[in-house]
N, C-alpha and C positions, 0 to 999 in steps of 0.2 A: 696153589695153581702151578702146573706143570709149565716150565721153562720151552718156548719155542724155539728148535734147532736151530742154528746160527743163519743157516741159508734161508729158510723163513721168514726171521726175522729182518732178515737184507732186503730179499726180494720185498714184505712190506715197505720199508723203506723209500727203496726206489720206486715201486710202482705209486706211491706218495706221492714223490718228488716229481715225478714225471706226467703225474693225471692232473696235481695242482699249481703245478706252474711253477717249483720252488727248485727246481733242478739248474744246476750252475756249468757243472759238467761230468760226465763218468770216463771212466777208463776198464775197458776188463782185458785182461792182462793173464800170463801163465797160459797160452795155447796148449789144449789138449787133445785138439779133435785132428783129423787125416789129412791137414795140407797142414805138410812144414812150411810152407812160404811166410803161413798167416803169421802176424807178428803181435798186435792186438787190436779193440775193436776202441773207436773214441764215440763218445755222445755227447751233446750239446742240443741246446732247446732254440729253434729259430723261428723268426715269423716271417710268413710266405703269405702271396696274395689271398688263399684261401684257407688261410687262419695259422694258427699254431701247430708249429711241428716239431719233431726230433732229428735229429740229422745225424745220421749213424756210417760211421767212415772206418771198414776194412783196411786195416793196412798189413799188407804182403811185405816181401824182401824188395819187392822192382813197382811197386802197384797199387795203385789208392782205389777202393769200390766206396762210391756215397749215392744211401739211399734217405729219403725224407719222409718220416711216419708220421701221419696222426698220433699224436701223444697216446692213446689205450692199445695201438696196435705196437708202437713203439715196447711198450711195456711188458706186452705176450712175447714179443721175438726177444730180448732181452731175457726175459725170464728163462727160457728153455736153453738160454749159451750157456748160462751161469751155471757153472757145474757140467759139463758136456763140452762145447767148445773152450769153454774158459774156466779156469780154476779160480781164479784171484780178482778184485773189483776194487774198484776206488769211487764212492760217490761222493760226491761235492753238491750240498747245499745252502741255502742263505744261513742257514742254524747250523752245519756240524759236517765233519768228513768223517766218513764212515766205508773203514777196511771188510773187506771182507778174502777172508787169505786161506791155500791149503794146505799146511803142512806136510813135508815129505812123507809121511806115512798114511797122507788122504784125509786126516783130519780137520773138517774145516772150523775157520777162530771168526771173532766179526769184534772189531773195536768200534768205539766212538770215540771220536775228538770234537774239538772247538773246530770251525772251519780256520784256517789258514789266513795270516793278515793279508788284509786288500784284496782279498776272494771280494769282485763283484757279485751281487745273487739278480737274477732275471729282471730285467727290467718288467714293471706292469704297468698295464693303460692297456687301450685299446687296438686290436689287431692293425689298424688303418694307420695308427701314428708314424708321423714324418721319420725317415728313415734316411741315415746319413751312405751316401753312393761313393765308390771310386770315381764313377764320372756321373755330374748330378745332371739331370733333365734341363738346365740353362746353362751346358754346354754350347756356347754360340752355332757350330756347326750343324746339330742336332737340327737347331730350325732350317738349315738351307737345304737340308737331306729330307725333308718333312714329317720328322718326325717328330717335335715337339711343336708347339704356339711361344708366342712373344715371352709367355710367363714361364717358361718350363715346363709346361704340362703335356701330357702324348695329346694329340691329336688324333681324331676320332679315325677308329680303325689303329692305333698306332703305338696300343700301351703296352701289349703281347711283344713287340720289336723294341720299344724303350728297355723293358724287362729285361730279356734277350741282350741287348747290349750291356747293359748293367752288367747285370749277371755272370758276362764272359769279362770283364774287365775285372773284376772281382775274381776269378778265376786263374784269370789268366797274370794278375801281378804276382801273388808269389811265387809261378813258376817261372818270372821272368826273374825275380829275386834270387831266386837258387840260381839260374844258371848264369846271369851278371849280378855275381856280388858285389854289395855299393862300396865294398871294401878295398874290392879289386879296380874302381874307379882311377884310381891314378894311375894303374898298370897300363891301362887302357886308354890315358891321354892322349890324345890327337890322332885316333884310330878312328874308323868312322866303320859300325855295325852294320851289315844289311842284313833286311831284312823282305820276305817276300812274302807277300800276303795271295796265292794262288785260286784264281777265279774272285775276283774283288768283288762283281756286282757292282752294286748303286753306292759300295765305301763306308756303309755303317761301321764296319767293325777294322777297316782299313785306317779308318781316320781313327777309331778307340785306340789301335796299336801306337798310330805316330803322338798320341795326346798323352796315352801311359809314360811312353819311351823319352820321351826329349831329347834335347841335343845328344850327339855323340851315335845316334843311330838312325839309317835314312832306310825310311818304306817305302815299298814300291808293290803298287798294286798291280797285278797282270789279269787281261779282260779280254774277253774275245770280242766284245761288243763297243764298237768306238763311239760309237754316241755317248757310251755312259763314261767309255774313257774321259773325252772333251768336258763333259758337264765336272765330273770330279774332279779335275784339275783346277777347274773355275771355281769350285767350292774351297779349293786347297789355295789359288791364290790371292780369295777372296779373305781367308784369316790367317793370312801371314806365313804359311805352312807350306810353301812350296819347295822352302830349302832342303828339308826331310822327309816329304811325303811328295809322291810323283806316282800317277798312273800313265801303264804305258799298255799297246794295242798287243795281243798275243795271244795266240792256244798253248796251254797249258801242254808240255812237250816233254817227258819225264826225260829222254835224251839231249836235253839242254845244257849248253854248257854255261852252267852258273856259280856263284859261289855267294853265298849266305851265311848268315850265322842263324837267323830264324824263319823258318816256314811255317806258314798258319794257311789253313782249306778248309773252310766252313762249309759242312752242306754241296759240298764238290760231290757230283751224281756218280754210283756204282765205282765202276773202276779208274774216275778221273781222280777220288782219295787213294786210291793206290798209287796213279800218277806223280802226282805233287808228293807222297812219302817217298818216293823212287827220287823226284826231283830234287828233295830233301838233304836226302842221303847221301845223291853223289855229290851235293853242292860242300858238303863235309858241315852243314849243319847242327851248331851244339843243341838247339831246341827245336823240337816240332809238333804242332798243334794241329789235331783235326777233327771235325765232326762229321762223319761219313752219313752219308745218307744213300738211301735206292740201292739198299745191295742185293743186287741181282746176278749176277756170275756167276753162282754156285748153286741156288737154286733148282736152276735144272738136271745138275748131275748130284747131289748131293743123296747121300746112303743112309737110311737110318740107323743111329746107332745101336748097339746089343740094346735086348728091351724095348725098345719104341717101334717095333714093326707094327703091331695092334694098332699104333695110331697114329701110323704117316700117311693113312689116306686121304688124312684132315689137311685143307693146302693152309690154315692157320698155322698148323704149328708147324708143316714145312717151311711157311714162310718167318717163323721167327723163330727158327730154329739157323736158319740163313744170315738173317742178320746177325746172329749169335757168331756161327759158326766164320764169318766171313770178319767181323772184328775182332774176336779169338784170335783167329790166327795171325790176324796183321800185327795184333800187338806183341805176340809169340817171335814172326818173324822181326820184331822190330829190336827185342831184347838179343835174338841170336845177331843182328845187327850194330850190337853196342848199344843200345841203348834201355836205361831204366825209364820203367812205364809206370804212367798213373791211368786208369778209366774214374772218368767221372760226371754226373748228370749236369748235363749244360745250360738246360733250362726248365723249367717245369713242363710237364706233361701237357698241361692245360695249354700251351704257347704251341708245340712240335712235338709230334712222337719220336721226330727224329734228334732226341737230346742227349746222345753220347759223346762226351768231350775225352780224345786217347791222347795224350802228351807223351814225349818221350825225349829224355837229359839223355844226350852223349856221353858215356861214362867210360867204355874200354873198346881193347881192339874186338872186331867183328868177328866170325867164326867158332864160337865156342863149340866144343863138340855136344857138350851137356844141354844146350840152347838148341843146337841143331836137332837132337833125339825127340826132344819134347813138341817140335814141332812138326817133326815126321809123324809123333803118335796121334798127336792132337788130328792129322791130317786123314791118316788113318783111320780114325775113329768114325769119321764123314766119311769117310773113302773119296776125299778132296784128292784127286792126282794133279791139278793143275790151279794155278791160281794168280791174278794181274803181278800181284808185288813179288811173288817168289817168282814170276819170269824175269822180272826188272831186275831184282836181284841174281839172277843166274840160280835160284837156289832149286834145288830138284827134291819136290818133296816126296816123290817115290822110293829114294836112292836106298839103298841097304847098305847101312854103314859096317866097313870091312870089319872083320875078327880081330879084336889081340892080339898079337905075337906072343 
């Protein structure tokens, strides 16, 4: 019987490990395809309220993309990288780690091994099983905010928003880990962090921040609506958490004169996320978190690109061609800004369609000319000539950058 080509017998494999639940984790690795940024692609098998999935995370030079597949469709998009976007694979199952590798001359090899000691293999049971949280559902404050009952459970209407905060707290620690390392703890003795949580609302995720963070960093939520000010104070001095966490009365003012180490803007409408990244920025903020929603600015003058004339009379894909083009560029101008960028999905579709979470670490000085160009193109491309965060930032995305000497 004739021997099946290396990549055959991989892709069996994996699409094995991944249609029967036996997948630990993959890595595909050796980028071949047209963005140098990409660096390689990671998999892991997660469960989410509507069953089993794959969680599949892009990772660039400046830039995390995570998408969550049904395991069979996980399996299709996978199969068509390998060999195309990616030369080289690593699959980790409960039984065996299996290479699959190109040598310099295009040749591809496929090993097996033993899996690796203290490789965990997937946990099984059923999709429903108790699930360990960064912040579990008998978070005390949960209940004064009404979103859980006496027992920890969401209250009716209220498990899409329990999720919702989970999910960002989960999210949002290890990029608070990267940018306060607990190593640099002692450096940072008797400094006190601020923090500003922009358009707080009713405190869900204002009170997530000061429960993550502890001592050593004080939140302060900013709300244009003082009724909800006064009530969340009262929740904050009702469990001990006023010393750190404090809501105060205010519109969100990008020209404010503040100083912070982290801004977070949840769901801040159209151009008030532009705002609070402006306010961010000039506060000299090493972290910034945001989930933009209602982007609307650009929609009305926006160009279709080469090729899509045929089908921008559709206001669909003008309109999600908008949101597109309008977090593109923020995160574009965010990197000519100094900072490295992650995008990442915030919460399930099922909860908000508006579930794009852009973070962005402080990394170097602002101005790169190479950052600047890419955002001119990018800008170009739309025939974007104006836009909220490139005024805030002075940046002119028209400009024609001079000639060489």
């Amino acid at each position: 019987m004739p021997v099946s080509p290396p990549r055959e017998r991989f892709l069996g494999l994996l699409r094995a490990a991944v249609t029967e639940g036996t997948l630990a984790k993959l890595t595909l690795g050796k980028p071949g395809g047209p963005d140098p940024t990409l660096r390689n692609l990671f998999a892991r098998p997660v469960q989410l309220r509507d069953g089993a999935r794959v969680s599949l995370t892009w990772r660039h030079a400046t830039r995390e993309v995570t998408r969550n597949l049904p395991p069979s469709d996980a399996a299709d998009l996978l199969a068509g990288l390998l060999g195309t976007e990616f030369l080289d694979a690593h699959l980790f199952t409960a039984t065996g780690h299996h290479q699959f590798e190109t040598n310099p001359g295009g040749r591809p090899r496929l090993r097996s091994l033993p899996p690796p000691p203290g490789l965990n293999p997937p946990a099984q049971g059923p999709h429903d099983r108790p699930k360990d949280h960064v912040l579990p559902g008998s978070t005390p404050w949960l209940q004064d905010l009404g979103v859980t009952n006496p027992d920890g459970r969401p209250r009716a209407g209220m498990a899409g928003k329990l999720s919702q905060i989970q999910h960002f707290a989960a999210l949002l620690q290890p990029l608070l880990r990267t940018a306060f390392p607990p190593e640099n703890a002692r450096e940072r003795e008797g400094a006190t962090l601020e923090v500003i949580d922009a358009g707080s609302g009713k405190g869900y995720l204002t009170f997530t921040l000061a429960t993550l963070l502890g001592p050593g960093f004080r939140v302060r939520g900013l709300e244009a609506r003082p009724e909800l000010v006064a009530f969340c104070n009262q929740v904050a001095a009702r469990h001990g958490l006023r010393e750190r966490l404090t809501f105060v009365a205010g519109r969100l003012d990008p020209a404010r004169a503040e100083t912070c180490d982290v801004l977070i803007a949840l769901h801040a409408c159209d151009t008030a996320t532009d705002d609070a990244l402006a306010l961010g920025i000039r506060a000299g903020a090493r972290l910034l978190v945001v989930a933009p929603c209602c982007q609307h600015e650009l929609r009305p003058a926006l160009e279709a690109p080469p090729g899509l004339g045929p089908v921008w009379r559709h206001g669909i894909f003008r309109e999600r061609h908008a949101e597109f083009a309008t977090d593109a560029l923020r995160t574009l101008l965010l990197e000519w800004a100094g900072y490295a960028t992650q995008v990442a999905e915030f919460t399930g579709a099922e909860h908000t369609a508006k579930n794009l979470l852009l973070s962005g670490l402080r990394q170097r000085r602002p101005g790169d000319a190479g950052k600047a160009e890419a955002v001119r193109e990018f800008a170009a491309a739309y025939g974007i000539r104006t836009q909220a965060l490139a005024r805030h930032l002075g940046f002119d995305l028209t400009a024609i950058p001079a000639a060489p000497r």
